[in-house]
N, C-alpha and C positions, 0 to 999 in steps of 0.2 A: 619590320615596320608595317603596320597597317595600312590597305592600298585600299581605297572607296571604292572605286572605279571597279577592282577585282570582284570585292564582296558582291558590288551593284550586277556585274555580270553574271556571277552565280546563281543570286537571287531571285533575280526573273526569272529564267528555267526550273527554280525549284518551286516556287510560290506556282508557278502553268501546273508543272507536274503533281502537285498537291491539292490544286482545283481538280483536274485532269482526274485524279485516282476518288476524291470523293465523289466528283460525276458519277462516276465509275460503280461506286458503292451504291450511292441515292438510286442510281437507275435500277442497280440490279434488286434495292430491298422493292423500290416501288414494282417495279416487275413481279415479284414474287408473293408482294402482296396484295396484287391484284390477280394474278393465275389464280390464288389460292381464294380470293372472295368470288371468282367466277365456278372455280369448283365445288363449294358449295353451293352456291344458287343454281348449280347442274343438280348436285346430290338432292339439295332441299324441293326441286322440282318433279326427280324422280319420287320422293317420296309420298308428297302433296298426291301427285297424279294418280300412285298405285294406292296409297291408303284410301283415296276418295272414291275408290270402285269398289272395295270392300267394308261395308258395314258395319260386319262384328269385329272386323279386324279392327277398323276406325276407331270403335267404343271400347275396345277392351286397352287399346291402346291413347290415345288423348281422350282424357277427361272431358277437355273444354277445346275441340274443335276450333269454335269459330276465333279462339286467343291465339292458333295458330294460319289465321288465313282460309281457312277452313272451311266455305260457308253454305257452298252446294257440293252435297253426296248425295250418293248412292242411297236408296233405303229398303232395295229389293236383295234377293241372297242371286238374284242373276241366276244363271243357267251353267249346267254343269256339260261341254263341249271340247274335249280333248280333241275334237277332229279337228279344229280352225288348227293348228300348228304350223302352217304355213303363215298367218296373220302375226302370230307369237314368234316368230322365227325372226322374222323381219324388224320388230321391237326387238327384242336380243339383241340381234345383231347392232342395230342403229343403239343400241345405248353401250354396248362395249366399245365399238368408234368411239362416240361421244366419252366417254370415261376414259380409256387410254390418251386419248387426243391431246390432255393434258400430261406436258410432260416429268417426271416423277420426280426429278433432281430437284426441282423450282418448288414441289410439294413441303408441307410441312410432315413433319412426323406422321401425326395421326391421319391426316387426308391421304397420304402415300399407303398408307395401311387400308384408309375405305376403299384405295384405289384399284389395290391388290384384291381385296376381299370382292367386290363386287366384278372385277375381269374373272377373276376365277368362277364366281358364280355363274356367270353369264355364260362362260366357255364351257362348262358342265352341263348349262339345262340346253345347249345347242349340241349334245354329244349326239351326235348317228343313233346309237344305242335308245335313244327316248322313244320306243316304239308307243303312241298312245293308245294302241289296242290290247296291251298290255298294263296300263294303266286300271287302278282298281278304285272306286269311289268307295265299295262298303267292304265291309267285315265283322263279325260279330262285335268284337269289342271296340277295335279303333276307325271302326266307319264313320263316313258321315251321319250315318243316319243315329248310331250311336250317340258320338257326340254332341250334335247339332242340340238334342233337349236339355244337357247337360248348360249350354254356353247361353243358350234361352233362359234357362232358369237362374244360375249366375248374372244374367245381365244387369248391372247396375241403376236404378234409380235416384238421379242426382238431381233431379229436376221434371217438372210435365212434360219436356219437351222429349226425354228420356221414354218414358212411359208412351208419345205417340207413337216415337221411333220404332219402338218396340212391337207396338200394336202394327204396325205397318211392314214390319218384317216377317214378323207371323202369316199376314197374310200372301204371302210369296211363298211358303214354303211349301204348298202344294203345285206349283209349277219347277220348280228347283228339283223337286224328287221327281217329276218328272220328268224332266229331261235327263238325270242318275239314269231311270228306268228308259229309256229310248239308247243312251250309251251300251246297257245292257244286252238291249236287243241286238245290236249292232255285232259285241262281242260275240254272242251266241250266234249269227249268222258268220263268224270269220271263225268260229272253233277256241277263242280264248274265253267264253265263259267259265264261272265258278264250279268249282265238283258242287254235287246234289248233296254232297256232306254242310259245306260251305252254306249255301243255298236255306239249309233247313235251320241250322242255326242263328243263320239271316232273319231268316221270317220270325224262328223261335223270339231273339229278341225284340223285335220290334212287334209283336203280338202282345208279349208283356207290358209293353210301352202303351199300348192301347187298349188294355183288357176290360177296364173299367172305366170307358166316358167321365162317366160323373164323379169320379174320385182322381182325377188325373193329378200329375205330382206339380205338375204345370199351373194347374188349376189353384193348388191350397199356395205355391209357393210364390207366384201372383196376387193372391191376397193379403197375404201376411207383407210382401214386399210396399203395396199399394198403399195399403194402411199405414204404415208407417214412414209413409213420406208429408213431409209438412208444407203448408201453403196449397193447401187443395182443399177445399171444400167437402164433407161429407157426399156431397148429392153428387158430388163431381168422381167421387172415387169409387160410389155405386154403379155411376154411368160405365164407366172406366170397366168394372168388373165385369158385366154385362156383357159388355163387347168385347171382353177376353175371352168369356165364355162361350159367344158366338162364334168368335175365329175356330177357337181351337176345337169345339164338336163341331163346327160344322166344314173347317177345312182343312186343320193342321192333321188329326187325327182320320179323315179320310183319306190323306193324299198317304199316311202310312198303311193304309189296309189298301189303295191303291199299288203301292210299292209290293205289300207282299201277296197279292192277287198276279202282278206281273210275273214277282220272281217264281212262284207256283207253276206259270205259265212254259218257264222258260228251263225247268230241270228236266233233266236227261239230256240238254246240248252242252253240256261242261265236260268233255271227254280226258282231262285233267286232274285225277286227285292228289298229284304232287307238285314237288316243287318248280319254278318258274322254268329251272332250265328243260323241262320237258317239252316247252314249248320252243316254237320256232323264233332264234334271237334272243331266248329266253336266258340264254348265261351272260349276254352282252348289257343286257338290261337290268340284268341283279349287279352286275358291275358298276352301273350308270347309280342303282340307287345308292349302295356303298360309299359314291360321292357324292350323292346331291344331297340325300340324308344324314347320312354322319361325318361328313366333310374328309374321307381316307381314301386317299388315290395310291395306295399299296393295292397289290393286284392278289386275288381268294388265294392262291396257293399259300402268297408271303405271309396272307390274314393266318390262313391254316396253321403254319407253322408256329406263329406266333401262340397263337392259344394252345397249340400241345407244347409251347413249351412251358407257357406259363402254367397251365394245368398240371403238368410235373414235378417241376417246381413247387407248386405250393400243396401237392399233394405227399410229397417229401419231406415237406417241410412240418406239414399236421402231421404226417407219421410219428415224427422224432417229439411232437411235442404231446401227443397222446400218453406218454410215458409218466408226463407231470402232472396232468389237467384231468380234473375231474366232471369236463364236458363231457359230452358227446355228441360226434358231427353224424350228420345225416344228411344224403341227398334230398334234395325237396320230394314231400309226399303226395306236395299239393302245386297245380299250376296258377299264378298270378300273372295277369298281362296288363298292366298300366294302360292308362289312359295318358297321350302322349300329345305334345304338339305335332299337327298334320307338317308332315315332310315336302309338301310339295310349293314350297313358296306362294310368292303375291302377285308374281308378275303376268303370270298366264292367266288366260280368260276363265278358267278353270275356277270356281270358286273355293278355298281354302281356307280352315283356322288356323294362323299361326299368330295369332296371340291368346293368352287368358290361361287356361288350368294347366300347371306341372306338377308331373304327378312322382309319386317314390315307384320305387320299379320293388318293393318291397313283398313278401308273402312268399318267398323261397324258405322254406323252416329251418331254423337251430334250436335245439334242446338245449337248457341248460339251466339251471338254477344262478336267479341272479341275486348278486353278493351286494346290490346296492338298496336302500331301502325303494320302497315303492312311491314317488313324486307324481306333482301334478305337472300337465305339461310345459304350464308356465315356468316354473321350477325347474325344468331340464333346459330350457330354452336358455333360461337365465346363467344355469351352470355352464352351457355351453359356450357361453359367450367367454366367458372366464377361462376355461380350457383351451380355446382355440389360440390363446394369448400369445403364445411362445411357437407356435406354428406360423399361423396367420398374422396379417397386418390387421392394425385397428379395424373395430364393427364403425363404420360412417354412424352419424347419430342418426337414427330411425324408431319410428312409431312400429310396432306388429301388435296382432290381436290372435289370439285361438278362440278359433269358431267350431263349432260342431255340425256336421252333414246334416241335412235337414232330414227327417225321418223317412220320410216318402223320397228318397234319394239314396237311401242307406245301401238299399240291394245295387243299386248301379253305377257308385263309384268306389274309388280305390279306400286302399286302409287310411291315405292322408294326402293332400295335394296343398301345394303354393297354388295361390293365385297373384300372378302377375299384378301391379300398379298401373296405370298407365303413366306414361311419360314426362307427363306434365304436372304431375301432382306426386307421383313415389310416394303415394298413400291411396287407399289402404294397403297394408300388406296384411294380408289374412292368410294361416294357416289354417286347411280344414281337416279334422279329426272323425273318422266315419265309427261310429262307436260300434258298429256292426262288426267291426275288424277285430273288437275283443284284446288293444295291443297292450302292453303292460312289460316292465323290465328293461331288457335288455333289447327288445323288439322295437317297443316304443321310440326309447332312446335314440339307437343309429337311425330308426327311420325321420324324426324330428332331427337329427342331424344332416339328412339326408335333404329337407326340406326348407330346414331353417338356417342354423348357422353349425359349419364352415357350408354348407349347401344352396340350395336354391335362390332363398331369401339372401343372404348374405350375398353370394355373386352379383346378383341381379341388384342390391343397392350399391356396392361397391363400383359397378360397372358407371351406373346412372350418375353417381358424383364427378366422375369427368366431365360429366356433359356433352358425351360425344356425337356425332354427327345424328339427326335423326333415322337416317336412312338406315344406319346400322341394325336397325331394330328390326327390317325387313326379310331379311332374308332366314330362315328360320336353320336354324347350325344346330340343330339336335345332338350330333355329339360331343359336342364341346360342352354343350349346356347340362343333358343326361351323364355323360362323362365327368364332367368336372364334378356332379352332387355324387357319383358311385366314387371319385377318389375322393371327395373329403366327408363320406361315409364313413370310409376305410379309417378314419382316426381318430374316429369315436369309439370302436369298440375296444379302443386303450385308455380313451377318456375314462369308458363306463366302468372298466377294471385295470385298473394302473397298476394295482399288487399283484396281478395273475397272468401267467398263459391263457385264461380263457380268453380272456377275449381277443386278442391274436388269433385263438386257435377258432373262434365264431366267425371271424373274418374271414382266415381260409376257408373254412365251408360255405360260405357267402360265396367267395370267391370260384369256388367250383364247380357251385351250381352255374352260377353266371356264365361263367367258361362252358360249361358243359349245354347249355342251352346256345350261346354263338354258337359253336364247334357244326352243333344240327341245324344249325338256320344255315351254315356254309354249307356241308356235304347234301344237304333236303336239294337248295336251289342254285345249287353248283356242279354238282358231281351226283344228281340224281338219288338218293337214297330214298327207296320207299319204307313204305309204315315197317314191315317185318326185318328190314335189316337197322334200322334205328332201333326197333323193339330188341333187338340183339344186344345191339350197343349200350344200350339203357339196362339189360337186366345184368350186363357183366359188371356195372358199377352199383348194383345191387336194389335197382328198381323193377322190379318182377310183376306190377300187378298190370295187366294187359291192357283195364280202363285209363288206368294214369301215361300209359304207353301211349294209348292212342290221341288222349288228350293234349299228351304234348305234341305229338306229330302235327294234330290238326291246327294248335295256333300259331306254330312255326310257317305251316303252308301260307294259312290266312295275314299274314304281317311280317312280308319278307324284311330283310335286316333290324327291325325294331329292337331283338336283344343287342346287335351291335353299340347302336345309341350307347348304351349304357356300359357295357363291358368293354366293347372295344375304344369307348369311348377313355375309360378305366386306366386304357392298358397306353394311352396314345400319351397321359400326363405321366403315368409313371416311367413310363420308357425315358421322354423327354427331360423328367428330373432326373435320371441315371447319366442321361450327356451331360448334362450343364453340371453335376456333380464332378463328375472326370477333367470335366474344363474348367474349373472354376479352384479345385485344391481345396489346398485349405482354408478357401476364402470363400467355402458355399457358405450359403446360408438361406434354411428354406424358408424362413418369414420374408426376405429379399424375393427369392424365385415365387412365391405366390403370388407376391404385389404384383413382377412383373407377367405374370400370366394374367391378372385379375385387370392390371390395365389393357391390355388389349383386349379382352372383350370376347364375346363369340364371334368363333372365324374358325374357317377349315383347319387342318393340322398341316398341312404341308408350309401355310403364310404364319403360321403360328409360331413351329419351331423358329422359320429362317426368321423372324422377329427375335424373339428370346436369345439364338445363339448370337446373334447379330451385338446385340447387348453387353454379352457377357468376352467379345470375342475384339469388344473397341475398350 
């Protein structure tokens, strides 16, 4: 028999307890969706703050500034001061508080990742190990002084306001090398200056750089750029010209004959011609770059092992396939060293590129007659897209264009480079093509693979469709970014030849050379090897001629871990795909494990894996 009185007694306690639990609910989502709007307005602060003290960072990165809040920067390149570290030390620290302080449960997915990503960064450039007298601003190839004309010459014209920017930074960079050149000094009084090798090819290139005044590359690719921009008046783009012309004879191009007047000055105090660890701290510091540069906190022995085994490996493996293939591999005859994104992040006072040209790590040689016919670039781009189908997750829809080096640039950049979009716009995307390079086949191919799609282009738009936090863009993850274009390299040259071993077997000599250049950038600035026992190492794999011996020794010294970037970068996705294969059965699948690499972004490899298995292991 139904009792009212009963029901009514129930009722009340359940109907409390039902308010009670949705309280409960409402509190904890508004809770968490307020952490999570405060932690962005933390990230989106840090962001604001560092991109508006870097310039080219600024431009090569937001299009349109002021649509971001954006409205007073920076327009000088600032001063180059690794000593203030104590000022820097204390930002570090105050922003890893500040970023842990929020706690990661309450986090969303993706913020719990920036959160990760950016502790880790912080806890790295605060390692002991950061001696900044050991710190190197140039180098022949990936120096400041190098790059710096290159990211001038690239710099976009979207507007006048563009073009004064421009003018106005130009004029700084005769106090910016200066104070490069006053660091210098410094090193030379402490005993970590450059060898007199170093030194000379310093000056060698930046002599080039200035040979001809009145024919500067600076010069024609500022007019042609000027011209061509609309909404400016003729008399206004003569003016405009004028006062480029002035800057750059009368102070861009003396503060470079300044620079190598100093470095002149200062040979015979570099008592160092090898590698870093000769120095005092010098192994702790090749350590420290390991992880600030290519994001791998494995320690040089475990790096060591790794690449002799992979070097065996697939030196084993080309043996057995030499049997069917009518290639032929060959160690490289010739050294290439890319033009890289600068390794040294945005946070320190320290001025740094870490936006704008990526470049192919490309110019290691394979012989081989290729079996495909001869295309234009666009036509491989287009095949590639097609190829990558059954690998890869869909290309996001995007605009690209193939561009060509501009003539007067030909001698000083690589065989082919991405240039970055900025963020706010994911246009252009330009591929540049340096016809100097002569690439054609099988060459052309993986390196526009390497550039384009499954590669540079490709990550880099795929990344930006999330929309992910801006900050993420800051910290510069070179081996994830170099690494991920050498492993989806690696699967073009079965695009390019699908009926054959060759191109498998091109891969592995790719592969060897690659390994075979970490291997020397480990034992050079780890375990000390000088020129004559690397020249050992190198003629037993059947490189004998003594100038090419030395050539490599010398850009190994000059740009310690840089082949890591790329190879070891290489070896961190393939490894990674061997777990998550074993974990996963028969229920991998690598168009699945790309996506999920490709959604997380650039990040160190250690936040990367425990992402990915995390995944696969719920």
């Amino acid at each position: 028999m139904h009792n009212p009185k009963l029901s009514k007694k129930f009722f009340i306690p359940l109907l409390f307890l039902i308010c009670f639990l949705t309280f409960l609910v409402v509190r904890t989502l508004t809770y968490s969706y307020f952490i999570n709007r405060r932690f962005r307005a933390c990230t989106n602060t840090i962001f604001t703050t560092d991109i508006s003290g870097n310039p080219l960072n600024l431009h090569y990165t937001l299009a349109y500034p002021e649509s971001s809040g954006i409205k007073d920067y920076s327009l000088s390149l600032g001063t180059f001061d690794p000593t203030q570290l104590s000022g820097q030390k204390i930002l570090l620290e105050n922003r890893r508080t500040m970023i842990n302080a929020f706690p990661a449960r309450d986090l969303s997915p993706d913020n719990r990742l920036t959160q990760q990503i950016l502790s880790l960064y912080y806890e790295t450039q605060l390692l002991p190990a950061r001696q900044y007298l050991l710190d190197e601003a140039l180098s022949p190839s990936l120096g400041t002084q190098a790059q710096l004309p290159i990211l001038l010459a690239e710099y976009t014209f979207r507007k006048e306001d563009d073009v004064r920017n421009y003018l106005k930074l130009l004029t700084s960079v005769d106090s910016y090398l200066e104070s490069i050149l006053s660091f210098e000094k410094l090193k030379a009084q402490n005993g970590t200056f450059m060898s007199d090798a170093t030194a000379d090819r310093i000056i060698s290139q930046c002599s080039t750089f200035i040979k001809d005044p009145d024919d500067n590359y600076l010069a024609s690719v500022f007019s042609e750029k000027i011209q061509s921009l609309s909404g400016i008046s003729e008399q206004k783009k003569a003016a405009y010209q004028k006062l480029h012309n002035q800057i750059l004879t009368g102070q861009v191009l003396p503060a470079y004959q300044s620079l190598i007047d100093g470095l002149y000055l200062l040979k015979g105090s570099g008592k160092n011609p090898g590698g870093l660890c000769q120095f005092a701290g010098g192994k702790v510091y090749y350590e420290y770059l390991i992880k600030s540069s290519c994001g791998i906190y494995d320690t040089v022995p475990e790096i060591q092992s790794r690449l002799i085994h992979q070097f065996q490996t697939d030196l084993s493996l080309a043996t057995k396939l030499m049997g069917s293939s009518t290639a032929t591999p060959t160690f490289a005859k010739d050294v290439f060293l890319p033009i890289s994104k600068a390794q040294t992040g945005t946070l320190s006072g320290i001025f740094s590129f870490s936006a704008g040209l990526i470049d192919a790590a490309s110019g290691l040689s394979f012989t081989s007659t290729p079996s495909a016919a001869e295309t234009s670039p666009e036509q491989i781009l287009e095949d590639l897209q097609k190829q990558i189908q059954t690998d890869f997750p869909a290309v996001p829809s995007t605009s690209y264009e193939v561009k060509y080096v501009h003539p007067d640039l030909e001698e000083h950049l690589s065989p082919a480079f991405y240039l970055t979009p900025p963020i706010d716009t994911l246009s252009p995307n330009d591929i540049y093509i340096n016809r100097h390079a002569n690439m054609s086949g099988l060459e052309l191919y993986t390196t526009l693979a390497h550039e384009g799609f499954p590669g540079h282009l490709y990550q880099t738009i795929t990344f930006a469709s999330s929309a992910p936090d801006p900050v993420r863009y800051l910290p510069a993850m070179g081996g994830y970014v170099e690494g991920w274009a050498t492993y989806a390299e690696s699967f073009a040259y079965t695009y390019y030849q699908p009926d054959s071993t060759d191109g498998q077997l091109a891969w592995l000599n790719r592969s060897l050379n690659l390994c075979m250049m970490s291997l020397l950038d480990t034992v050079i600035h780890y375990n000390g090897w000088n020129q004559e026992r690397c020249a050992t190492f190198l003629s037993q794999l059947g490189i004998t001629d003594n100038t090419i011996q030395k050539e490599i020794y010398q850009v190994i010294v000059e740009d310690p871990a840089n082949y890591l970037k790329y190879y070891l970068g290489y070896l961190q996705f393939l490894d990674l795909q061997q777990e998550v294969r074993e974990l996963a059965g028969d229920t991998f699948h690598l168009h699945s494990f790309h996506q999920k690499v490709l959604s997380a972004g650039p990040c160190q490899f250690p936040i990367l894996k425990q992402w990915i298995l995390t995944q696969y292991k719920t």
